[in-house]
MIBATOR-285432 format. One line per 4 residues: number of its first residue (from 0); their letters; for each residue x, y, z of C-alpha. Coordinates in nm, 2 decimals. Each point is the difference from the previous one (the first is absolute). Example, Ala and Ser with C-alpha at 12.3 -4.5 7.8 and 13.67 -1.06 7.14 Angstrom:
! residues 2
0> AS> 1.23:-0.45:0.78; 0.14:0.34:-0.07
! end
This chain:
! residues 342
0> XXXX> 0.00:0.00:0.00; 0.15:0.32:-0.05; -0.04:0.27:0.22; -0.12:0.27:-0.25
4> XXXX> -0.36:-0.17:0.01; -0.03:0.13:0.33; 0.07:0.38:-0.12; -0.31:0.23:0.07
8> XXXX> 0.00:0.39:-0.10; -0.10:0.18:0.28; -0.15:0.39:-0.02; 0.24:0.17:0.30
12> XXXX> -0.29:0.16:0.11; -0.13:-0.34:0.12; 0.26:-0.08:0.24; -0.13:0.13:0.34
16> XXXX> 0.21:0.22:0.18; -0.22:0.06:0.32; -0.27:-0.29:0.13; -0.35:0.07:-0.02
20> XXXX> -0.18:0.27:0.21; -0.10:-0.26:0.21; 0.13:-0.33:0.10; -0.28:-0.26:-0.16
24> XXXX> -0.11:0.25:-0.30; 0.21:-0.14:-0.27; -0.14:-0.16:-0.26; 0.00:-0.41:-0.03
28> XXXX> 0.02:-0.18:-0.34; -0.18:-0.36:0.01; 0.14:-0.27:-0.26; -0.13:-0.31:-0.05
32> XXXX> 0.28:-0.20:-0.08; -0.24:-0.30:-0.16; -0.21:0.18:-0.24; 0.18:0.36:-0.02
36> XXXX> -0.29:0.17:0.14; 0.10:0.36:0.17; -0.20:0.22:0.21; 0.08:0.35:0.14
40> XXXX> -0.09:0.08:0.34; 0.17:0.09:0.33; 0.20:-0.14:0.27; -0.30:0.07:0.23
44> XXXX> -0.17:-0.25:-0.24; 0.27:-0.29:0.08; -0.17:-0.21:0.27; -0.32:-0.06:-0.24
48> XXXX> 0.25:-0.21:-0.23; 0.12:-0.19:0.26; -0.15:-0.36:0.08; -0.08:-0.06:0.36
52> XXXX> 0.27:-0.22:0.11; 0.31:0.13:-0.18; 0.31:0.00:0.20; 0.15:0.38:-0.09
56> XXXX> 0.39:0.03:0.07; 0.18:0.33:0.05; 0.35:0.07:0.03; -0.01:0.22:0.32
60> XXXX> 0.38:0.07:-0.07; 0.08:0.43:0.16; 0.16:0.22:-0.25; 0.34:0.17:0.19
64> XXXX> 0.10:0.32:-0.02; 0.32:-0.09:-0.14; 0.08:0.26:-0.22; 0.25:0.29:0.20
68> XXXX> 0.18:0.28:-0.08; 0.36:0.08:0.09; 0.23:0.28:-0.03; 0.36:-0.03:-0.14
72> XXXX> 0.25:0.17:0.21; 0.04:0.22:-0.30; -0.34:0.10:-0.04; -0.15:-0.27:-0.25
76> XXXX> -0.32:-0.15:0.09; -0.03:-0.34:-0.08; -0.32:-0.27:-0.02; 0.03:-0.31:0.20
80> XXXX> -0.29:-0.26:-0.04; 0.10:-0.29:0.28; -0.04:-0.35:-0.11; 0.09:-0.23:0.26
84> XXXX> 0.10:0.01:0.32; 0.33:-0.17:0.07; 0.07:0.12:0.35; -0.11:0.23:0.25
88> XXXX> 0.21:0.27:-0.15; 0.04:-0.13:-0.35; -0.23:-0.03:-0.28; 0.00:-0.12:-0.39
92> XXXX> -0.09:0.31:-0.17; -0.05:0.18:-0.36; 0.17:0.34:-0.04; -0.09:0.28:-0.28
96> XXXX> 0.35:0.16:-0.16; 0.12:-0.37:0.04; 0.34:0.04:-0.20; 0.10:0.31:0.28
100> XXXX> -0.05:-0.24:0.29; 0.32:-0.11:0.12; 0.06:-0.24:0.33; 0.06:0.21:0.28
104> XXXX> -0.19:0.30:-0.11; -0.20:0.14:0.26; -0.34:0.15:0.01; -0.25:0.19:0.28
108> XXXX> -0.36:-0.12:-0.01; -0.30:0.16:0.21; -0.01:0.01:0.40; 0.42:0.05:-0.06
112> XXXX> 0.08:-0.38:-0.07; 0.32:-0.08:-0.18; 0.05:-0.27:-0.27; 0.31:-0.11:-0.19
116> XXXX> 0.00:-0.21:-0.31; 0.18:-0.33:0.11; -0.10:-0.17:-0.32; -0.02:0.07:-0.40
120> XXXX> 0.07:-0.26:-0.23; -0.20:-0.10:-0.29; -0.30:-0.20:0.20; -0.05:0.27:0.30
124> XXXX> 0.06:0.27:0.21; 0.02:-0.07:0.37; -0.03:0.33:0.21; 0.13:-0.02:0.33
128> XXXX> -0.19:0.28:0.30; 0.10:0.12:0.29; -0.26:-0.15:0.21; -0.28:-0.22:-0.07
132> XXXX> -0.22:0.03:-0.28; -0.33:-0.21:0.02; -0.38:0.08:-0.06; -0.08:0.22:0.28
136> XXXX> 0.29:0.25:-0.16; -0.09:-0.02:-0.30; -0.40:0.05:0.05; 0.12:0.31:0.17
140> XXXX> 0.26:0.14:-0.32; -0.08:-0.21:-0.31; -0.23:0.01:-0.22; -0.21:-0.20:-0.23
144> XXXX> 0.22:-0.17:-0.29; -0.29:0.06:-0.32; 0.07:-0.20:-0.27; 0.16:0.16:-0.25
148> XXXX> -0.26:0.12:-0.27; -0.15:0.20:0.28; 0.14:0.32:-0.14; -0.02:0.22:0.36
152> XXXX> 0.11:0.00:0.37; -0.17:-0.22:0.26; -0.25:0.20:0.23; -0.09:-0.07:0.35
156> XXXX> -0.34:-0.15:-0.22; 0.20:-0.29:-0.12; 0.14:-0.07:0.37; -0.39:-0.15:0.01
160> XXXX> -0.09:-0.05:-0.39; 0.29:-0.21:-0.07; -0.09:-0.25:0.27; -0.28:-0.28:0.00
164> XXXX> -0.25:0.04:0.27; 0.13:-0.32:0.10; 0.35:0.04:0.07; 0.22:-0.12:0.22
168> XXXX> 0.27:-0.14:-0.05; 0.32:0.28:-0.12; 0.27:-0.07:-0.26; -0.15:0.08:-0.40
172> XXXX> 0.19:0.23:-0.20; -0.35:0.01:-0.23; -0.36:-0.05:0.11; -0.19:-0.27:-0.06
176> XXXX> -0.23:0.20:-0.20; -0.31:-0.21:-0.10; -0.08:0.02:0.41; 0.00:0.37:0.01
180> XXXX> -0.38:0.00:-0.16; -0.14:-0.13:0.30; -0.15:0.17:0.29; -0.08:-0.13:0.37
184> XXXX> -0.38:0.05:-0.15; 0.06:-0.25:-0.30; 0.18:-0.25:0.20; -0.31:-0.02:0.26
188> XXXX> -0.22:-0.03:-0.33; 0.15:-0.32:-0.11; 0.02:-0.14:0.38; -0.36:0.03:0.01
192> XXXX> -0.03:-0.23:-0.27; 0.22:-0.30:0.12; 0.31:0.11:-0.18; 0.27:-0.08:0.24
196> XXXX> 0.34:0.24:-0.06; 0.34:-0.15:0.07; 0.37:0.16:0.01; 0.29:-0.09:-0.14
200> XXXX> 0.33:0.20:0.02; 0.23:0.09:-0.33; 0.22:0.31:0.03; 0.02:0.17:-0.35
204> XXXX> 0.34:0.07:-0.15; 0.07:0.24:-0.28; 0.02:-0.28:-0.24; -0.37:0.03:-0.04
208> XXXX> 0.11:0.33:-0.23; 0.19:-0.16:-0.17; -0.04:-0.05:-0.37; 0.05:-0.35:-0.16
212> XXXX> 0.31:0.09:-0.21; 0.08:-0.31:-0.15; -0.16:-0.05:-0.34; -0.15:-0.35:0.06
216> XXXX> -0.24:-0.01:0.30; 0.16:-0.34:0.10; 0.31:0.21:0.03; -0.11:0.21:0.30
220> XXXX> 0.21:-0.07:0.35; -0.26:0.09:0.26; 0.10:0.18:0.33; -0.04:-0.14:0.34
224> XXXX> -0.22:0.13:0.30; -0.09:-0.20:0.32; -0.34:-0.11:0.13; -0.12:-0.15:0.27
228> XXXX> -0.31:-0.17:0.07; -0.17:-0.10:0.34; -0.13:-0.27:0.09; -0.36:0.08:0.03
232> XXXX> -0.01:0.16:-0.31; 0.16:-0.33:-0.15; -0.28:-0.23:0.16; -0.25:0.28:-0.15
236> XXXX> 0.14:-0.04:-0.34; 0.01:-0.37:0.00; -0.33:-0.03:0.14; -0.14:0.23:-0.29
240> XXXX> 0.17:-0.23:-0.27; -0.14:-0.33:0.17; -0.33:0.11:0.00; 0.01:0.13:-0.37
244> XXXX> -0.06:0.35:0.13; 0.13:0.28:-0.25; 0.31:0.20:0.13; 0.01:0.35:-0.13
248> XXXX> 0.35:0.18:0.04; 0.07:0.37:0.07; 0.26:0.14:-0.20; 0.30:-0.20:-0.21
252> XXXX> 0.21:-0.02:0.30; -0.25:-0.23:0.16; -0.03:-0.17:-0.30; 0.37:-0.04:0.01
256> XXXX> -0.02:-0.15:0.37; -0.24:-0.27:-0.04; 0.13:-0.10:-0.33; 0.36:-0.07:0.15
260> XXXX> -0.17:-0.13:0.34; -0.21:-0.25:-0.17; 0.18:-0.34:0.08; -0.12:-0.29:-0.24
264> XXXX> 0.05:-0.39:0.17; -0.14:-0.31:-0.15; -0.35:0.04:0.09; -0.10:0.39:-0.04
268> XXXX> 0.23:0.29:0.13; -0.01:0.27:0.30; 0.12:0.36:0.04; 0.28:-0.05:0.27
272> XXXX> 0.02:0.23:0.28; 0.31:0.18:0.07; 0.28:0.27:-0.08; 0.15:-0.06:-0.35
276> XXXX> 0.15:0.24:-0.33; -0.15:-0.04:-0.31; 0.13:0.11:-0.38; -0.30:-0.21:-0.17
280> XXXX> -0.06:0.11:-0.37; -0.37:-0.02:-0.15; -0.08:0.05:-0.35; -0.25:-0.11:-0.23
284> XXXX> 0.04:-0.39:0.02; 0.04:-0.03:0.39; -0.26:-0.23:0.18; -0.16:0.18:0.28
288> XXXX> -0.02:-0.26:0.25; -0.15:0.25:0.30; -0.15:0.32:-0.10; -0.37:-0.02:-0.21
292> XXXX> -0.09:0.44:0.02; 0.24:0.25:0.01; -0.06:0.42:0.08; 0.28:0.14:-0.18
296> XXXX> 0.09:0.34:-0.14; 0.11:0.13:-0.36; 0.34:-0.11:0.00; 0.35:0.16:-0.28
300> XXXX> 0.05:-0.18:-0.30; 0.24:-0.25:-0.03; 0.01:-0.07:0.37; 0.02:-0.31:0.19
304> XXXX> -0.36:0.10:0.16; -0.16:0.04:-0.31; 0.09:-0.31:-0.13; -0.10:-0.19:0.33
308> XXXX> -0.35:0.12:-0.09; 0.00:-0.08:-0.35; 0.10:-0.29:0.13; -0.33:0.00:0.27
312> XXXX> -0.20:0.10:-0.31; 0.11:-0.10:-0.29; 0.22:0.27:-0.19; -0.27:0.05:-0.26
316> XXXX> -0.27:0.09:0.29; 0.23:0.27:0.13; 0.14:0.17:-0.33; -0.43:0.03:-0.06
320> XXXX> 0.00:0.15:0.38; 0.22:0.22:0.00; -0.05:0.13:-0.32; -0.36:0.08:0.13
324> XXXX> 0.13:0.15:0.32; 0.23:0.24:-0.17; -0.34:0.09:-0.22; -0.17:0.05:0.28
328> XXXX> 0.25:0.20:0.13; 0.07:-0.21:0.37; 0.29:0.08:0.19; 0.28:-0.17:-0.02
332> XXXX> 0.35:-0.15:0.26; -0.01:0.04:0.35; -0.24:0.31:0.06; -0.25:-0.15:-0.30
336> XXXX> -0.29:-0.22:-0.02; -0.08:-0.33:0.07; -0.06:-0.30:-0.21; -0.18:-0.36:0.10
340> XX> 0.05:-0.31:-0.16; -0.23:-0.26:0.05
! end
């Protein structure tokens, strides 16, 4: 397959740049993924498409404030976006002005913290502070890291809009964005109709921006991100599938979680409980073996997400989508819309 199918031309003017007025107004795309049908509604409309008895998994993974400022000790101000935390005082980190970051440079950040590059070689920068560095810090001086389409500054709005209602646990670079629809109001709505809601954690790297850059989709070399899934929400999941109860998941990272969870044996297969990575690869051919519905936004062409729901829905189905979503004029990314599959 080569990765050119999964080209789209996109207007600019559809990519949102702030969220909707508010949270639960966007606008929800349904697909059919059987017969091709699409309806236009709203994400307020979601719970009367959703069978009483579906399982629903989120990812309730937290979005950090990873992305800091410091000051050189020449003036220059310089971007920081922290990736992983190595130790106390030392994090895996990218840097803006790359090329002029040398090892042992050092830089002031707010609430007068020092950091010295300790690291820069061709796979990462390591940046070294003065004292500790963990999420309480940086929920006081960072801000939100927007992906990078978002032509603007983060506002104290996105400290809330960039965040699920639901999360909890901190340590995404990127939202996962299909949850950001719902409201405390819609969640109630499907509980009253027997629709349980489970969690599973997967913390979103920058990978997910990431264009496919290889010219053959098989090509591709997926990034990692860990996951972890409890126990109960492993013996919900498994339950679900015994019972032939549909399992609708929130958003691609979910999808991503359940898919590499799913554990076949000789008679049928579980999800397995438990803290793992994951750098599983869908495109059209893959067999979903856990996920039947997915809530998903518009995704970029020739991503790794928008082949995992051509994939879902057959390529076809979402070339005819989105094609009618950009007619419609929907918005599209992290701030946009919503689509179902069913």
């Amino acid at each position: 397959m080569k990765t050119s199918e999964f080209y789209f031309n996109l207007p600019k003017e559809l990519i949102a740049q702030t969220p909707a007025d508010k949270r639960g107004e966007s606008r929800l795309i349904v697909l059919n993924k059987k017969t091709g049908h699409i309806e236009h509604k709203m994400i307020t409309d979601f719970s009367e498409f959703i069978d009483e008895g579906t399982l629903i998994v989120v990812n309730n993974s937290r979005v950090r404030k990873a992305r800091i400022f410091g000051t050189s000790l020449t003036g220059g101000k310089v971007e920081f976006l922290l990736i992983k935390q190595l130790t106390s005082m030392s994090w895996e980190a990218i840097v803006s002005k790359r090329k002029k970051q040398k090892v042992g440079k050092i830089f002031i950040f707010s609430g007068e913290l020092k950091g010295e590059i300790t690291t820069n070689n061709e796979n990462e920068i390591v940046i070294t502070f003065g004292n500790e560095v963990n999420d309480n810090w940086l929920d006081k001086y960072g801000h939100i890291p927007l992906p990078p389409y978002i032509k603007r500054e983060d506002t104290i709005q996105d400290s809330d809009r960039y965040q699920t209602v639901y999360a909890q646990n901190t340590g995404s670079v990127a939202a996962p964005t299909a949850g950001l629809h719902f409201t405390d109001q819609i969640l109630n709505e499907l509980r009253k109709k027997n629709i349980k809601i489970v969690s599973v954690t997967l913390h979103v790297g920058l990978g997910t921006f990431s264009p496919v850059r290889s010219e053959i989709v098989e090509d591709h070399k997926m990034h990692s991100e860990e996951y972890e899934i409890s126990e109960d929400t492993a013996l919900e999941i498994n339950k679900a599938k015994k019972e032939g109860r549909k399992i609708l998941a929130v958003g691609t990272t979910s999808v991503r979680t359940l898919e590499s969870a799913w554990e076949d044996s000789s008679s049928d297969g579980s999800i397995i409980a438990g803290k793992s990575s994951t750098d599983i690869y869908i495109y059209p051919g893959y067999n979903f073996k856990v996920v039947n519905q997915m809530l998903t936004n518009f995704h970029t062409p020739d991503s790794s997400l928008i082949l995992l729901v051509s994939a879902f829905a057959g390529t076809k189905r979402i070339k005819e989508t989105y094609d009618e979503a950009i007619k419609q004029k929907y918005r599209f990314f992290s701030y946009g819309d919503a689509m179902l599959i069913l």
